[in-house]
C-alpha positions in Angstrom: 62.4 58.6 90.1 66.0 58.8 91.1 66.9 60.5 87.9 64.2 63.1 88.1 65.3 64.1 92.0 68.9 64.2 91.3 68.2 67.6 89.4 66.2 69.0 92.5 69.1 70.4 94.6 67.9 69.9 98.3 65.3 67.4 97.6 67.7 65.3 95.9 69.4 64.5 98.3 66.7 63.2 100.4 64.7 61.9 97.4 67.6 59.2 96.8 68.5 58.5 100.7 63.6 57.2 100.4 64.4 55.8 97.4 67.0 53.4 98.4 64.5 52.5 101.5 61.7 51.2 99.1 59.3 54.3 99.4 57.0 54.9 96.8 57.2 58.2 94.6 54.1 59.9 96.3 55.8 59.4 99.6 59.0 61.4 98.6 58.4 64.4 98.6 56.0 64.5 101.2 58.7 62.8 103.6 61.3 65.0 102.1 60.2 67.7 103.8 59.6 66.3 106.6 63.4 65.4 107.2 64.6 68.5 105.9 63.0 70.2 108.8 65.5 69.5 111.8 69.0 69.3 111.8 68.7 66.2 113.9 67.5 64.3 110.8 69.7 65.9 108.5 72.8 64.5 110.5 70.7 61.2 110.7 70.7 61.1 106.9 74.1 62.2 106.6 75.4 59.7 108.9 73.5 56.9 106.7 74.3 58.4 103.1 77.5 57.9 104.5 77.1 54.3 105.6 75.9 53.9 102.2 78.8 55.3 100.4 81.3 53.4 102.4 79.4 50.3 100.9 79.5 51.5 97.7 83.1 51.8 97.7 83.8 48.8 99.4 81.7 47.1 96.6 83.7 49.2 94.1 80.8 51.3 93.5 82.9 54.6 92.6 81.0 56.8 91.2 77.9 55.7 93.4 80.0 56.1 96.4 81.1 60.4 95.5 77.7 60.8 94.5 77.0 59.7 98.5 79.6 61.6 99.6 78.6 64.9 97.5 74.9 64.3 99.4 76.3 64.3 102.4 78.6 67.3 102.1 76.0 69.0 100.7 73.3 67.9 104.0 76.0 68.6 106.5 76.7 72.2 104.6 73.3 73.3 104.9 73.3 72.8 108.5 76.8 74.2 108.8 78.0 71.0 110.7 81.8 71.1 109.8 82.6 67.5 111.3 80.2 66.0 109.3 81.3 68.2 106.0 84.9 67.0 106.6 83.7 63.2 107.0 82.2 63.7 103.8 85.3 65.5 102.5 87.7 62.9 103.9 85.9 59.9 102.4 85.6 61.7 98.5 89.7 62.2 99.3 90.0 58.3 99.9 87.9 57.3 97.0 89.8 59.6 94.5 93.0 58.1 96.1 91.8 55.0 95.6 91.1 54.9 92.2 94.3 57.3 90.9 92.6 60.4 91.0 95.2 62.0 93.2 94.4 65.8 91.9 90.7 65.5 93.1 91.8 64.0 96.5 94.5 66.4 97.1 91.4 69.2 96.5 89.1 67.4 99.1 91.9 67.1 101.4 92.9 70.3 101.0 89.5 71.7 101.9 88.6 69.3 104.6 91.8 70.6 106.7 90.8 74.1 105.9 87.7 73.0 107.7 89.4 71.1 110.5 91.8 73.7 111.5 88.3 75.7 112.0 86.9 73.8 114.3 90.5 73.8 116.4 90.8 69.8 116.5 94.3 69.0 116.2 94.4 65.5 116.1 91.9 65.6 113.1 94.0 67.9 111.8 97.3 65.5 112.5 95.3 62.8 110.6 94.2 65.3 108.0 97.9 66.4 107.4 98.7 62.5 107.1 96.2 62.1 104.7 96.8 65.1 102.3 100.8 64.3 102.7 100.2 61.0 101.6 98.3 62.1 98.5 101.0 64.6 97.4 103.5 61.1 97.9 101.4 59.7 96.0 101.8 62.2 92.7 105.3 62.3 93.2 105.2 65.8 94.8 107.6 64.7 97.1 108.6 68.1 98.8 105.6 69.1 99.7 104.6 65.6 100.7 107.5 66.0 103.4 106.6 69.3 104.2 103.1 68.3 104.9 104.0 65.2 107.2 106.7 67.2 109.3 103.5 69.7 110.0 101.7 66.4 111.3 104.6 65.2 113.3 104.7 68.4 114.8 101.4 68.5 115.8 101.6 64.8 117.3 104.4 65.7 119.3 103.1 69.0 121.1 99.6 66.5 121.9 102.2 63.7 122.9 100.5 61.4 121.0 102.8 58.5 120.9 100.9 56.6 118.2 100.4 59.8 116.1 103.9 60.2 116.2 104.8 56.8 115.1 102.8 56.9 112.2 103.9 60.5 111.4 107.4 59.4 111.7 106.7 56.2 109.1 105.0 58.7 106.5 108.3 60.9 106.7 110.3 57.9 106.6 108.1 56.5 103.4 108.6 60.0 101.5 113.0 59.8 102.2 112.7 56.3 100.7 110.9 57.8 98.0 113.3 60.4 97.1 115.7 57.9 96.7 
């Protein structure tokens, strides 16, 4: 039954979230639209496809794990709930990271400070900056890796978030060591 919901866009989503739970096929679609018809559940599912993926990557689960994440994004997109899209952005960035797929989490870096800077948070955006810089280190792209954490040290320092700073300071420091 997984299988045959993954090709139903929306319901797919939900179809896996039941599945995972133990419910039985006539149930699913049923309770799929059911929790497609509030927002409230949507972020309720969101937030556990989330749990879920975290799990999966923990338990080296990769593929499982973006296949979470995607759900989520997609959940949180419908709703137009840009927190929860960059949570789902953020944690597809770490998994790529993770497993050397550095041009795939520079892209979900990318867009999940695109989506950030919408929402005006700048210490997400600090820690989104880290992230992305980090990434760019990472594929030897050290110029804009530098150019990326200076933007997040900047943005530390006008919050005066000590901490922030600290860690910004260490990334920039990490990147001059790397340029030899």
């Amino acid at each position: 039954m997984v299988a045959k919901c993954l090709r139903l866009s929306n319901w797919a989503i939900i179809c896996v979230a039941l599945a995972f739970h133990g419910a039985s096929e006539p149930l699913l679609a049923e309770s799929a639209v059911n929790l497609a018809q509030t927002p409230e559940h949507s972020i309720t599912l969101a937030e556990q496809l989330l749990r879920q993926g975290y799990k999966q990557f923990q338990a080296k689960q990769y593929k499982a794990a973006l296949l979470s994440y995607d759900q989520v994004f997609t959940i949180c997109q419908q709703i137009k709930h840009l927190e929860c899209m960059t949570k789902a952005l953020d944690s597809k960035g770490f998994v790529h990271a993770s497993i050397g797929q550095y041009p795939q989490a520079v892209e979900a870096f990318q867009t999940s400070l695109v989506l950030i800077r919408q929402t005006g948070d700048r210490n997400r955006e600090a820690i989104a900056l880290n992230n992305l810089g980090a990434t760019y280190q990472r594929l030897g792209q050290y110029s804009k890796a530098l150019e990326i954490a200076q933007q997040a040290l900047v943005l530390y320092r006008q919050m005066g978030d000590r901490v922030g700073e600290g860690y910004a300071l260490n990334n920039v420091g990490g990147i001059y060591q790397s340029l030899g």
